[in-house]
N, C-alpha and C positions, 0 to 999 in steps of 0.2 A: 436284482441289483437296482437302487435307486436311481435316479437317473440325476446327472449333474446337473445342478441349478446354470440356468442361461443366465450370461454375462450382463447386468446393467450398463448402459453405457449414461452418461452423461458430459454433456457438451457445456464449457464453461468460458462463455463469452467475456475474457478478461479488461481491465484497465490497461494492466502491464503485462509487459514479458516474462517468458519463463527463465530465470536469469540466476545469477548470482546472488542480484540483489532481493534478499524474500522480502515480498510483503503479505497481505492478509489472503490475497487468495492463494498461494502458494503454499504457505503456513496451515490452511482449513483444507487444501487438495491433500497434500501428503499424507495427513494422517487420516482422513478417511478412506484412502487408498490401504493406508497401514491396517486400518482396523475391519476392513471388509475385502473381502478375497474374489471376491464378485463383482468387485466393482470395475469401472475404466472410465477414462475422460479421457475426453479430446478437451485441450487448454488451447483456445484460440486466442492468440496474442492481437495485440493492435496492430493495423496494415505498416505495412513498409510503405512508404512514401517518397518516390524516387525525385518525383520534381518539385518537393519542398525540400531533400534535401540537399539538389543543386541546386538550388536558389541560396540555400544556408550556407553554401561553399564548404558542403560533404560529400563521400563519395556516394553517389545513386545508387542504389542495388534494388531488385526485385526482393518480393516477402521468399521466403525460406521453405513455402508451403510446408509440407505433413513431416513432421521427424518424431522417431522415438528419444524421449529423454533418458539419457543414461544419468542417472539421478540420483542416488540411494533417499528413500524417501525417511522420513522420521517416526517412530514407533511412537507408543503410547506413552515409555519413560522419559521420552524428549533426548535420547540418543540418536544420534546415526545406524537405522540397521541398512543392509543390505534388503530393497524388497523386490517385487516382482513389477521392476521399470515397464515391463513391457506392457502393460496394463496401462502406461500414461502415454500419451502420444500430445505431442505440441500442431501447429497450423497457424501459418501464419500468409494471409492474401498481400495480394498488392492494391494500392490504389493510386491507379497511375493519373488522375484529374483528380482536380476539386470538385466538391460537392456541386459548384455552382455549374460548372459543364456534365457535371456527372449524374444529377439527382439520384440514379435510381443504383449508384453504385456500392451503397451502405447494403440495401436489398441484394444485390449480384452478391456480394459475398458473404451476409448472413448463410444465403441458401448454400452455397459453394462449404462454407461449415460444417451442416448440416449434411449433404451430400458425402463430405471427408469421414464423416465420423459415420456413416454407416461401414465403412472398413472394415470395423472392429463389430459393428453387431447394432442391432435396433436401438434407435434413441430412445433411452425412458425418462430422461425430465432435462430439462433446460434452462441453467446458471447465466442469468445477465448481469453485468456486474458494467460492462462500456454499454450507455445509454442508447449509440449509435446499432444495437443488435434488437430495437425494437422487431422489426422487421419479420423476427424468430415467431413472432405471436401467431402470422401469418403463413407461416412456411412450416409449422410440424405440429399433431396434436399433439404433442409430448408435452405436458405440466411444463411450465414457465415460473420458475424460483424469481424475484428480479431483489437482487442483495443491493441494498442504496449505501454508498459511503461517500458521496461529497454531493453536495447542493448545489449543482452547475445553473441553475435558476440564478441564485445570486453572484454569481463569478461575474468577471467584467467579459462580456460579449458581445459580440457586434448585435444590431437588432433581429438581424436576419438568423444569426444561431443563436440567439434567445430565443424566438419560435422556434426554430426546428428542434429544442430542448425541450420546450415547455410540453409540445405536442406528443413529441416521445416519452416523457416521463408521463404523461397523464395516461398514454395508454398502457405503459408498465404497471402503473400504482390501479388504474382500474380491471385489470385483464390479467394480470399474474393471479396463478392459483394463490402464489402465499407471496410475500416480501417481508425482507430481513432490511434492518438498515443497523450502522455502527454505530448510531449516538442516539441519547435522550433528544436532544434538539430536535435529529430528522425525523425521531418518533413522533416528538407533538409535531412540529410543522408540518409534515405530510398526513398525520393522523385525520384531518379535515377530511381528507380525500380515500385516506386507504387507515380504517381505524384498529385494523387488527393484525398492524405493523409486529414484527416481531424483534427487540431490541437484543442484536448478537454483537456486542462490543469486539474490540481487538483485543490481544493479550500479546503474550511475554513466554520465552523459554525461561523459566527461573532459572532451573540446571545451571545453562550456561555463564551465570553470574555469580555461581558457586567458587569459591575453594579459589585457589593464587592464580592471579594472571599477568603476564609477563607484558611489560610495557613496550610497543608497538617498535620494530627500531626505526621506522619512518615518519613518528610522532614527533615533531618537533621537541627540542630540549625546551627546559624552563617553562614557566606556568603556561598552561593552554584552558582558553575556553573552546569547549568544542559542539558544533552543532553535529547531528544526524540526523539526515533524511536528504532527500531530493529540493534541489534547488530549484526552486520556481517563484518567481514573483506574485504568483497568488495565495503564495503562501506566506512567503520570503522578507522582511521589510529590507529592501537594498541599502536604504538609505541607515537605518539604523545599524545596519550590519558595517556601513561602511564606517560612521562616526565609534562605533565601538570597538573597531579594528584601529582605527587610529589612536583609539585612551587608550588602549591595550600595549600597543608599541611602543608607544611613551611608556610605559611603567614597565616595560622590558618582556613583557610577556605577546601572545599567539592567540588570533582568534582563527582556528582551523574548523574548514567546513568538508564534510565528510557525505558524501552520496552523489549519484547523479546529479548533471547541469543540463538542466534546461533552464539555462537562463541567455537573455539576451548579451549578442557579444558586448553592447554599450554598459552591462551592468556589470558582467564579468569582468572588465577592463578596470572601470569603478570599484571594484573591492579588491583585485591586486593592486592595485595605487593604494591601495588604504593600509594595505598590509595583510591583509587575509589570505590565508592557505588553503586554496582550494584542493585538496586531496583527490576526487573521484570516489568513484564505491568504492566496497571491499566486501569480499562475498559475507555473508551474514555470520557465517559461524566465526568471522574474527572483528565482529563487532563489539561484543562483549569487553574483548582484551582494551580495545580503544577507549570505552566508556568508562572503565573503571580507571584509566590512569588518567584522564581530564582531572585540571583541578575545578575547573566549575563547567557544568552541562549546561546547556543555553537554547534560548526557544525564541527569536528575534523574529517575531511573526507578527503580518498586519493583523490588526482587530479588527474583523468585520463580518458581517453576514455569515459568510464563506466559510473562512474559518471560524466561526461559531458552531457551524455545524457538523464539523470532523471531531474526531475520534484519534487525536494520532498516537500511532504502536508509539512513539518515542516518550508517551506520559507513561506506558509501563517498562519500556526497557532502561530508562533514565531515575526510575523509582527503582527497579532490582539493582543496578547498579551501587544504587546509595554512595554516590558522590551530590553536593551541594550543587541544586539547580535554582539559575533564573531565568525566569520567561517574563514574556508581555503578557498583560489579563487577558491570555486566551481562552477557550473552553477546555475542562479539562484541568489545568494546570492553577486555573483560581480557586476552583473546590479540591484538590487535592487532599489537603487536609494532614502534610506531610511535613514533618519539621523541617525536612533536607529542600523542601521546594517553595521559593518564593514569585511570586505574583506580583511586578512593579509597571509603573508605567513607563511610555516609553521614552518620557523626557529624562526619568532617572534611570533606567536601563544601564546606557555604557558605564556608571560609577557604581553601579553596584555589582557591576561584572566583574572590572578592574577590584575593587576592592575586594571580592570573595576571590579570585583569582588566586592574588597575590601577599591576602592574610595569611601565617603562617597556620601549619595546622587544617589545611584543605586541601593536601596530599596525603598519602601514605597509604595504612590498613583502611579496607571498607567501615565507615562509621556504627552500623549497627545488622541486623538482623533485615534478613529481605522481609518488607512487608504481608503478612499469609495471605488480604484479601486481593492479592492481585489476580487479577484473571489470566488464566494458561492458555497457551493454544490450543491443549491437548481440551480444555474444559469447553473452550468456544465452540472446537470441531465436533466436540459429543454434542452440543445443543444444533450446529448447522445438520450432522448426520440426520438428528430427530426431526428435521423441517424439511429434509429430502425424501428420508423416508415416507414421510406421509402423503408427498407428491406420486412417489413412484408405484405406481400397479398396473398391473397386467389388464390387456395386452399393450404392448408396448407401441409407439407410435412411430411411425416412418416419415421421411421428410416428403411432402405435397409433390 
């Protein structure tokens, strides 16, 4: 009798939680779970942060440490199957100081990762995706993937975590066996440095955008613009969102904003006075149904650096959709190349929102055919399998 192949583990140092809300590494874990029976990950979330979030007048709670996710993962036809959850396990530390009291507290919990995820069996390669799991280079021979999907180099940062960025990404981009980034931008930008970058974009359930979808009962009546994604000012333009919410009101219609708020309570405050409807997430699988009964999709994002150099899922879920989108000339969304999606500045923004809004004939049936070259999750995760696989070989590496 042959002898069962030993369990791959890999440990994946995320941005975000393992939540409701999917984004790309959630979307690239599932299905390489789905499509390899050997595999397991440890998804390490970003710490809990008890005394920032009394400070923020939230309630403190310590991280969640190690749980299995009861999860059903998603197959290769981009259905829901039932798969072998127990193969996925979350981890999630605490960080109870700042960095500034704390230096070497990024380091205490990379390894403490590292140490969780031998549980399940030998680490064989290591997914950085939070900058802050530098650390990993040091603490396990196990091949070091580092996936880039935002250019924290140009975010607005204090001086002092601009270096402690700039130093951690340079040892990522020189010292990772391989690195994936989501956009043409981070590919040249960072290509100076690391020239054999591998450019693994986001994608899109098509499926899900398929066939009738029933319009949300908590979607505001009457025209809506509606953004999706996470609210944050680095993305966010407050200021545009709020003057747009106000032309919107005036013409009788809703500019609702749909995902996660991380935004400041002063800017929060600022767009309900304006009139905008801040909703919260909603788990991914009823994103679909929201997108498709918007009468215009919206992308109220600053122009800069930053966002130059994302990739965001919302340029393909906003194209499957095919309802009329306007955005600011951000990356992505100026070359689209898509009838349904236009590209204006942001002084004319709110009247072009208003007026696609509220023209008749920018409700109803889906306008056409989902576009074929959109990239799939299912297609992204076959090309991330291929960039793991050739990290992972025997023998396996244990944490220092």
């Amino acid at each position: 009798m042959r002898p069962e192949p030993e369990r791959r583990i890999v440990v994946v140092y995320s941005l975000e939680p393992w939540d409701d809300v999917w984004r790309r590494n959630q979307h690239l874990v599932s299905r390489l779970l789905a499509a390899d029976a050997d595999l397991a990950v440890l998804f390490v979330e970003p710490p809990a942060d008890p005394l920032h979030a009394a400070l923020h007048g939230r309630l403190p709670r310590p991280g969640r440490g190690r749980r299995r996710v009861d999860h059903p993962v998603r197959g290769g036809n981009g259905d829901l199957e039932d798969g072998d959850v127990t193969r996925l396990r979350t981890y999630q530390p605490t960080k109870w100081w700042p960095r500034r009291l704390d230096p070497h507290g990024d380091r205490r919990r990379a390894r403490a990762a590292l140490r969780t995820a031998a549980h399940q069996g030998p680490v064989t390669a290591v997914w950085v995706n939070d900058i802050s799991a530098v650390h990993a280079l040091d603490l396990t021979d196990a091949p070091v993937l580092y996936d880039l999907t935002d250019d924290w180099l140009a975010a607005r940062r204090s001086p002092e975590e601009n270096a402690r960025l700039t130093a951690a990404e340079h040892r990522l981009l020189t010292e990772s066996r391989a690195v994936t980034a989501c956009s043409p931008a981070l590919v040249r930008d960072k290509g100076a440095v690391r020239p054999d970058i591998v450019l693994l974009t986001n994608g899109v359930d098509v499926g899900s955008y398929r066939g009738p979808l029933e319009r949300p009962h908590d979607l505001a009546t009457g025209p809506v613009a509606l953004y999706v994604g996470t609210l944050h000012a680095d993305r966010l333009d407050v200021d545009l969102c709020a003057r747009t919410a106000q032309d919107l009101v005036r013409a009788g219609a809703r500019l609702v904003l749909l995902g996660p708020d991380a935004l400041q309570a002063e800017e929060r405050t600022r767009l309900v006075r304006a009139g905008a409807e801040l909703m919260g997430p909603r788990p991914h699988g009823q994103v679909p149904a929201y997108a498709r009964s918007a009468d215009v999709l919206v992308v109220p994002h600053v122009v800069d650096r930053f966002t130059d150099s994302l990739d965001p899922i919302k340029l393909y879920e906003y194209r499957a959709a095919r309802r009329p989108v306007v955005a600011t000339p951000v990356a992505g969304f100026r070359e689209a190349g898509d009838p349904l999606v236009r590209a204006v500045p942001a002084e004319s923004f709110p009247a072009v929102v208003v007026h696609t809004a509220t023209s008749p004939g920018t409700s109803g049936e889906e306008a056409e055919e989902i576009p074929s070259g959109l990239p799939t999750w299912d297609s992204q995760a076959a090309l991330m399998r291929e960039v793991l696989g050739g990290l992972m070989r025997p023998p396996a590496a244990r944490p220092r």
